[in-house]
TIVEX-70766 format. One record per residue (C-alpha): x, y, z; residue number from 1. Coordinates in steps of 0.02 Angstrom, whole numbers, plus 50000, padded with zeros to 5 digits. Each point is the difference from the previous one (the first is absolute). Example, Ala and Ser with C-alpha at 12.3 -4.5 7.8 and 13.67 -1.06 7.14 Angstrom:
# TIVEX-70766
50615_49775_50390_1 .
50069_50172_49967_2 .
# end
This chain:
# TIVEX-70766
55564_53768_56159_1 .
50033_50185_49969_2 .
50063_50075_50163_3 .
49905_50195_50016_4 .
50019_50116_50116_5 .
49837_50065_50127_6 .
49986_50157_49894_7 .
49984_49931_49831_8 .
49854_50013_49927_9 .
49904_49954_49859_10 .
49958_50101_49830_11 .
49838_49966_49911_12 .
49948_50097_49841_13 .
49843_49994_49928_14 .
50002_49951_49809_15 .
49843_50087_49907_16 .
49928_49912_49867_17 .
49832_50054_49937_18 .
49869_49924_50092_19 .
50126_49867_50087_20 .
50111_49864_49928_21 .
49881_49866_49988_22 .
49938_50012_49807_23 .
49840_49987_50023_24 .
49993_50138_50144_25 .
49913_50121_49877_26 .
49874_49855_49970_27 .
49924_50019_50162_28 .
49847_50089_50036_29 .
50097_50115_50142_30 .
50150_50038_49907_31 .
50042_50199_49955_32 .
50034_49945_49807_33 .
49905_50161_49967_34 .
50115_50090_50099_35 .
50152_49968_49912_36 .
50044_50173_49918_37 .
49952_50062_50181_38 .
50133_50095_50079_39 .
49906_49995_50154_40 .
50003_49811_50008_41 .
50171_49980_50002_42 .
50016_50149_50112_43 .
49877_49915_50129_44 .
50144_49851_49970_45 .
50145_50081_50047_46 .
49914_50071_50175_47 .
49926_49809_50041_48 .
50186_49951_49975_49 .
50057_50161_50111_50 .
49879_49945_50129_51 .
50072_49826_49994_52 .
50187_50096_50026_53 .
50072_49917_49843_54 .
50155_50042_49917_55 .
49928_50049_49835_56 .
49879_49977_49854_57 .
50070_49918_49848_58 .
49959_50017_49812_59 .
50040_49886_49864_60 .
49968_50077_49826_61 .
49998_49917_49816_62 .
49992_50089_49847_63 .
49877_49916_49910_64 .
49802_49940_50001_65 .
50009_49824_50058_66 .
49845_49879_50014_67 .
49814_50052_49984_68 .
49930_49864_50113_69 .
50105_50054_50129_70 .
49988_50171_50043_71 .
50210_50009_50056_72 .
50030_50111_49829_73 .
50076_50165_50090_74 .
49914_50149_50025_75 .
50062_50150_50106_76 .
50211_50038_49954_77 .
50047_49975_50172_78 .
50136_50159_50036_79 .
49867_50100_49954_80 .
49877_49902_50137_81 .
50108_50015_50134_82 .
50024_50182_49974_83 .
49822_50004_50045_84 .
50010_49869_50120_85 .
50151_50094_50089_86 .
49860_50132_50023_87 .
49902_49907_50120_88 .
50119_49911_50117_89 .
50143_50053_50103_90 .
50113_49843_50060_91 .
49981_49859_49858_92 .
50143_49968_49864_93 .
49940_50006_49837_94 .
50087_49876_49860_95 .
49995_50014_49799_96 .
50055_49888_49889_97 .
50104_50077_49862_98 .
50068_49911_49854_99 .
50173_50017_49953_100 .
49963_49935_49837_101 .
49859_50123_49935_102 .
50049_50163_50128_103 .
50166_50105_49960_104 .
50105_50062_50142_105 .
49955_50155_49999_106 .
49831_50004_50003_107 .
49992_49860_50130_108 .
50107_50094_50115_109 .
49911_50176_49992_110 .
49828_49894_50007_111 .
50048_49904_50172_112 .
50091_50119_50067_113 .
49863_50124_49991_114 .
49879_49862_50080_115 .
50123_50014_50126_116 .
49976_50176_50038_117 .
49818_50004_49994_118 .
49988_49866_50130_119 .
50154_50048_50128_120 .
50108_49848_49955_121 .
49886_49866_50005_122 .
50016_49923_49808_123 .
50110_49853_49941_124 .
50010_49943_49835_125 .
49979_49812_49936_126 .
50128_49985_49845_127 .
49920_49867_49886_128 .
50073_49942_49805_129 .
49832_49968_49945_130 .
49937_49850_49914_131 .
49892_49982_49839_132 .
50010_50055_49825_133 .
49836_50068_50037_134 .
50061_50127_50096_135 .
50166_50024_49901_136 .
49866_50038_49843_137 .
49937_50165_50087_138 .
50189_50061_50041_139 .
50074_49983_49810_140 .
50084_49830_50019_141 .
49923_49846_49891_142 .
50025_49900_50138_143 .
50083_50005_50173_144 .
50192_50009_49996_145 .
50088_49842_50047_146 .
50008_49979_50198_147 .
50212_50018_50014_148 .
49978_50157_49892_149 .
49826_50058_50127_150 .
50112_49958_50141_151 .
50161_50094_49940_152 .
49872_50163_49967_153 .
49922_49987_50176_154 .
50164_49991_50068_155 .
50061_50162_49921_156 .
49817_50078_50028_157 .
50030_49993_50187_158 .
50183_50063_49992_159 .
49937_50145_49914_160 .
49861_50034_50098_161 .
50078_50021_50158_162 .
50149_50105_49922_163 .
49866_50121_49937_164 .
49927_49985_50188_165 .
50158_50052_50077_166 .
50033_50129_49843_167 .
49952_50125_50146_168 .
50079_50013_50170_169 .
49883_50012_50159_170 .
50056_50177_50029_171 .
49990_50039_49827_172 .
49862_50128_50015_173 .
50058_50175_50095_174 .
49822_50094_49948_175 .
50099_50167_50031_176 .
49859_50137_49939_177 .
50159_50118_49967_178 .
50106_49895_49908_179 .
49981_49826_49922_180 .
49868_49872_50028_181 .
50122_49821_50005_182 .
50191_49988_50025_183 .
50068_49937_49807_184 .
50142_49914_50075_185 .
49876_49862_50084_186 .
49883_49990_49847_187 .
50106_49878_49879_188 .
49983_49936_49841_189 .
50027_49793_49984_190 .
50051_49983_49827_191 .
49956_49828_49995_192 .
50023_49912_49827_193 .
49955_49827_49984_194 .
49947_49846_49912_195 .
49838_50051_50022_196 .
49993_50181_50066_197 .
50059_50160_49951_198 .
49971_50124_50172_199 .
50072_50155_50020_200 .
49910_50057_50166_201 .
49955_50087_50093_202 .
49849_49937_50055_203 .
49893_50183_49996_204 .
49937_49954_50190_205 .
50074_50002_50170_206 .
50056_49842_50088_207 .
49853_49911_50048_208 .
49954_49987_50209_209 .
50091_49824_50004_210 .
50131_50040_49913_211 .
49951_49842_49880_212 .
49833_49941_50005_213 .
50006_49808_50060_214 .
50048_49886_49855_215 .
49900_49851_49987_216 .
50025_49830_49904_217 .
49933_49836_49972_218 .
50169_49904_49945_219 .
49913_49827_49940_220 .
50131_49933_49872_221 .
50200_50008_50013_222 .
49994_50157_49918_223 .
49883_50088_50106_224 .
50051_49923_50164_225 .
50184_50070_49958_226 .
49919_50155_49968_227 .
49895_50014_50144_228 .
50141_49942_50102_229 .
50125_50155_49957_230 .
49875_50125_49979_231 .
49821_49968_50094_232 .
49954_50063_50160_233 .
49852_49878_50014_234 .
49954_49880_49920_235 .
49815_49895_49941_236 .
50001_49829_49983_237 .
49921_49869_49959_238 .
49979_49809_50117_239 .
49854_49884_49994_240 .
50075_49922_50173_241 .
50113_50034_50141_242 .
50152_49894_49914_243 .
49986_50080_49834_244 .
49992_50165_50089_245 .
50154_49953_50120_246 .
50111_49968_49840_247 .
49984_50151_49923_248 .
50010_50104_50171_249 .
50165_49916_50024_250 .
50067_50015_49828_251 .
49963_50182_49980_252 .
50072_50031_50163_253 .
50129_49923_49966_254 .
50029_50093_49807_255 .
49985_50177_50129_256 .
50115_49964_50114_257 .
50131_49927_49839_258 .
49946_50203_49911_259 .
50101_50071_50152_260 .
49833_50071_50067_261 .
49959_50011_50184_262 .
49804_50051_49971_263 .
49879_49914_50064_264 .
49906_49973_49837_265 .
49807_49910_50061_266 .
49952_49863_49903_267 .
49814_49999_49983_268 .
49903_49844_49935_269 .
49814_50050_49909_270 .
49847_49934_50116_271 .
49854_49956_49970_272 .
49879_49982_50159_273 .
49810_49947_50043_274 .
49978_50026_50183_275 .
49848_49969_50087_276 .
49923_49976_50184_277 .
50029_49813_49969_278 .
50077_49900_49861_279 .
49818_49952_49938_280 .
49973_50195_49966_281 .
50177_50029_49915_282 .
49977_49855_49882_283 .
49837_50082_49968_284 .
50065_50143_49949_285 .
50098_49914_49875_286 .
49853_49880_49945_287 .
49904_50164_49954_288 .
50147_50069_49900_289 .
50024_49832_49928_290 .
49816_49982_49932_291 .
50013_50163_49891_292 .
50148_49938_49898_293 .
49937_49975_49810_294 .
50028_49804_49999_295 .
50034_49987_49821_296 .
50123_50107_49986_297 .
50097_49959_50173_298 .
50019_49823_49909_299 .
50083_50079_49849_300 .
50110_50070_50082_301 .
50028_49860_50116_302 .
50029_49910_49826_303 .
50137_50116_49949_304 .
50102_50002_50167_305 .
49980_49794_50002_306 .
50039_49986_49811_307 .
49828_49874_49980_308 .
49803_50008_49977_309 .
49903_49992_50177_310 .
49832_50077_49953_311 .
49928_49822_50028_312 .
50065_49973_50152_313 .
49897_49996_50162_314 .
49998_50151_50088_315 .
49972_49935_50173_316 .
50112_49866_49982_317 .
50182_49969_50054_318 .
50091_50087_49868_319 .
50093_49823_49873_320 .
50162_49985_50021_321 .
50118_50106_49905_322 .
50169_49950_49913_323 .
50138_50037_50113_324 .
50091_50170_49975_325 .
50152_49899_49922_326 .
49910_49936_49868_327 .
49919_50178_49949_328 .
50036_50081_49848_329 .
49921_50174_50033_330 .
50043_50148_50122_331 .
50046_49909_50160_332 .
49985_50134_50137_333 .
49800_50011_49999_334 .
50012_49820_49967_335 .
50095_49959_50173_336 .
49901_50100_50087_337 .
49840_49927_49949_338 .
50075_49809_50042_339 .
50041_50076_50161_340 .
49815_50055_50038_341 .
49938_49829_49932_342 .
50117_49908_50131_343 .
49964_50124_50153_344 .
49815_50035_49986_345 .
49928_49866_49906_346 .
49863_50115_49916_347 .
49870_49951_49906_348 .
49990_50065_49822_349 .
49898_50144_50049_350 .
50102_50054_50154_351 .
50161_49997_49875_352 .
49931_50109_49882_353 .
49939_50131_50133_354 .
50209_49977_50115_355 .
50042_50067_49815_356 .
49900_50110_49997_357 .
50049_50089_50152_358 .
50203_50031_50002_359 .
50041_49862_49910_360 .
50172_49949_50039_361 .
49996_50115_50162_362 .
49976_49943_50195_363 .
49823_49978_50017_364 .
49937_49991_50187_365 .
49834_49968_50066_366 .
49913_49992_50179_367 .
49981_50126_50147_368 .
50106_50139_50044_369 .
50107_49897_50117_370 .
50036_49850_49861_371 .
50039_50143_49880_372 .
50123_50119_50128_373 .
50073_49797_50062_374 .
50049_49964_49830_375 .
50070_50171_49943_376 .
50108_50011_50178_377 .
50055_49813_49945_378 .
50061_50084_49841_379 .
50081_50144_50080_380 .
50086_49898_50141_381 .
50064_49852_49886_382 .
50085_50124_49880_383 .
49855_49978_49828_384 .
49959_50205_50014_385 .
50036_50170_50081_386 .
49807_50048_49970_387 .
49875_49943_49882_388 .
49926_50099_49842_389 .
49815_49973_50024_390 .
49887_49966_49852_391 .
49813_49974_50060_392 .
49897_49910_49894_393 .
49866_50114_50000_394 .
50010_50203_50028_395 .
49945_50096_50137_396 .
49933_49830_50097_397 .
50174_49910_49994_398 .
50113_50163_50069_399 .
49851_50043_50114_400 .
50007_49817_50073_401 .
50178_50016_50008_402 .
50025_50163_50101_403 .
49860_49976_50110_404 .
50047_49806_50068_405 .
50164_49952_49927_406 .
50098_50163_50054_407 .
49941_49995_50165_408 .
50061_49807_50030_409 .
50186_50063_49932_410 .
49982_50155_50119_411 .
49971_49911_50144_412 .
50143_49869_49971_413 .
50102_50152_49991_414 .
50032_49939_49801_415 .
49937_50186_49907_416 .
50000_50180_50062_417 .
49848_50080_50091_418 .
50041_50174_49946_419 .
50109_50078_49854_420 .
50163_50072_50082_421 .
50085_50037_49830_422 .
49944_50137_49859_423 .
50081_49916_49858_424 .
49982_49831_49915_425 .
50188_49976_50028_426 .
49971_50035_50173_427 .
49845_49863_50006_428 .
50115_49879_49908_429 .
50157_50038_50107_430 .
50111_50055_49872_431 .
50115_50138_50013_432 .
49981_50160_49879_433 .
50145_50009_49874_434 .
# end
């Protein structure tokens, strides 16, 4: 068990997807799929989340249209939301993905770092490679690069990005109406000439409020947990259970501390959660998410993850039994994950289809506000997670349950802050301004 100190606390984003995570949240009579070029929806986001005292709001992003049953293709770019949503809060971090792979340097750098300004210091920025040759096919590439070459980019991306951060001293700017505006001496070029970069700096804006917004990462093979390890300042992760989750804590604590690095560097598993007065009315909530998933095409894909035909299987019976992972030919980490379900929860078909639905691979946990805050303190005290990156299955209803029963719970165990005391997103993640 992970030994923490009385003042530790934990740190709980809120992930914003669309309507929630669940795929068939836009199905639902309730949901705000009409509101999805809103700017005020995700504004009235951010300030549930504020209410709740949360870390930050996080964006993923993808560059391409994805499936039209599903309603997850992207719609708002998300710097450009949270310019907007910087607007209307005051406290709350705000997180973009940006991908090293599609994004140059320079333009990332003047594009955060201006975020960074609007808001006071309250942006961090999630450093992704990207993924799919659809995506590569809008950004001149015929298909994505290999991932050592993606990797080896994203690692001279960040290098470059913070050297063009720290192009200008603090004091750089003297604003002296009678003679010049910034001292030249602290306002540097950084030359940088790369593999995959050529940067002469400087960046043409002053050094942002934290001096580098907060790097974020989600390290998942060696590559990226080496990368995360020597450059991230948090990181997202991904654990269907407390042992999974407990490894990787462990090993990318242990790849920090090897880097020569003393930060502190939260770890922060995605979570899905249903809470409800009693466990009958949380597993409600689910059933009614459940029911709106398109059955036919939840079996496909089931199909494709399994590598065989069950659209004539019975959906409200115990799911067959399914080769075991070592004698599976296809991608094995969805694979394990799905065995693992099978052997903890015993789902029917049905209830299978929807646990994918909803987070897939990610903690799922479902009952009142006390089972929920006992099993995230359980995480936090047995060394699994720093903080949790929430991803409700349905939006407003899932933050909205969260902030009004499950925050309270963690406040009164003395597990989450009860005011902001920090004006920064370093300072609400406990990292030190570089």
């Amino acid at each position: 068990m992970k030994t923490r100190n009385e003042t530790e606390k934990l740190h709980i984003n809120l992930f914003i997807m669309g309507c929630g995570h669940h795929r068939a949240a836009w199905r639902h009579p309730n949901s705000c799929a009409e509101r999805l070029t809103d700017i005020a929806y995700y504004e009235s986001l951010a300030q549930i989340a504020e209410r709740g005292k949360l870390d930050a709001v996080f964006f993923a992003d993808g560059m391409s249209v994805g499936s039209m049953e599903d309603g997850f293709h992207w719609h708002l770019e998300p710097l450009t939301a949270l310019s907007a949503m910087s607007r209307a809060t005051r406290h709350i971090g705000l997180i973009s993905t940006v991908s090293s792979t599609f994004y140059t340097p320079f333009h990332a750098a003047r594009l955060v770092g201006s975020l960074d300004h609007i808001s006071g210091g309250r942006v961090g920025w999630n450093v992704v490679t990207s993924m799919f040759d659809a995506e590569a096919r809008n950004h001149n590439y015929v298909s994505m690069p290999a991932h050592a070459e993606r990797y080896a980019r994203a690692e001279e991306f960040v290098q470059t990005v913070l050297a063009l951060w720290d192009s200008w001293s603090d004091d750089a700017i003297e604003r002296d109406r009678k003679g010049r505006y910034a001292d030249p001496a602290k306002v540097r070029k950084i030359h940088h000439q790369g593999d995959h970069f050529l940067v002469d700096g400087p960046l043409n804006l002053p050094r942002p409020p934290q001096g580098h917004p907060v790097l974020i990462q989600a390290g998942a093979s060696e590559q990226g947990r080496d990368l995360a390890a020597r450059f991230a300042e948090a990181i997202y992760a991904v654990a269907y259970d407390l042992p999974t989750a407990q490894r990787y804590y462990q090993d990318i604590k242990g790849r920090v501390k090897a880097a020569g690095r003393s930060a502190p560097v939260p770890i922060l598993p995605g979570l899905v959660t249903y809470a409800g007065s009693t466990m009958e009315e949380a597993k409600a909530k689910q059933r009614t998410l459940d029911e709106c998933l398109p059955v036919e095409a939840s079996l496909r894909q089931l199909g494709l993850f399994i590598e065989q035909d069950c659209s004539d299987w019975d959906l409200d019976a115990p799911v067959p039994e399914l080769p075991p992972l070592a004698e599976f030919t296809g991608p094995q980490g969805r694979y394990s994950t799905i065995l693992r379900i099978i052997k903890t929860e015993q789902p029917t078909l049905r209830e299978l289809l929807g646990r994918l639905a909803a987070g897939g691979g990610h903690c799922t946990m479902i009952g009142t506000p006390e089972t929920i805050a006992d099993e995230m303190e359980r995480w936090f005290r047995e060394g699994g997670a720093d903080g949790f990156n929430l991803m409700p299955p349905s939006l407003p209803s899932g933050i909205e349950d969260f902030v009004e029963h499950v925050i309270p719970e963690l406040q009164r165990r003395g597990l989450f802050r009860e005011e902001y005391d920090t004006t920064t997103l370093r300072g609400h993640l406990g990292l030190e301004r570089p």
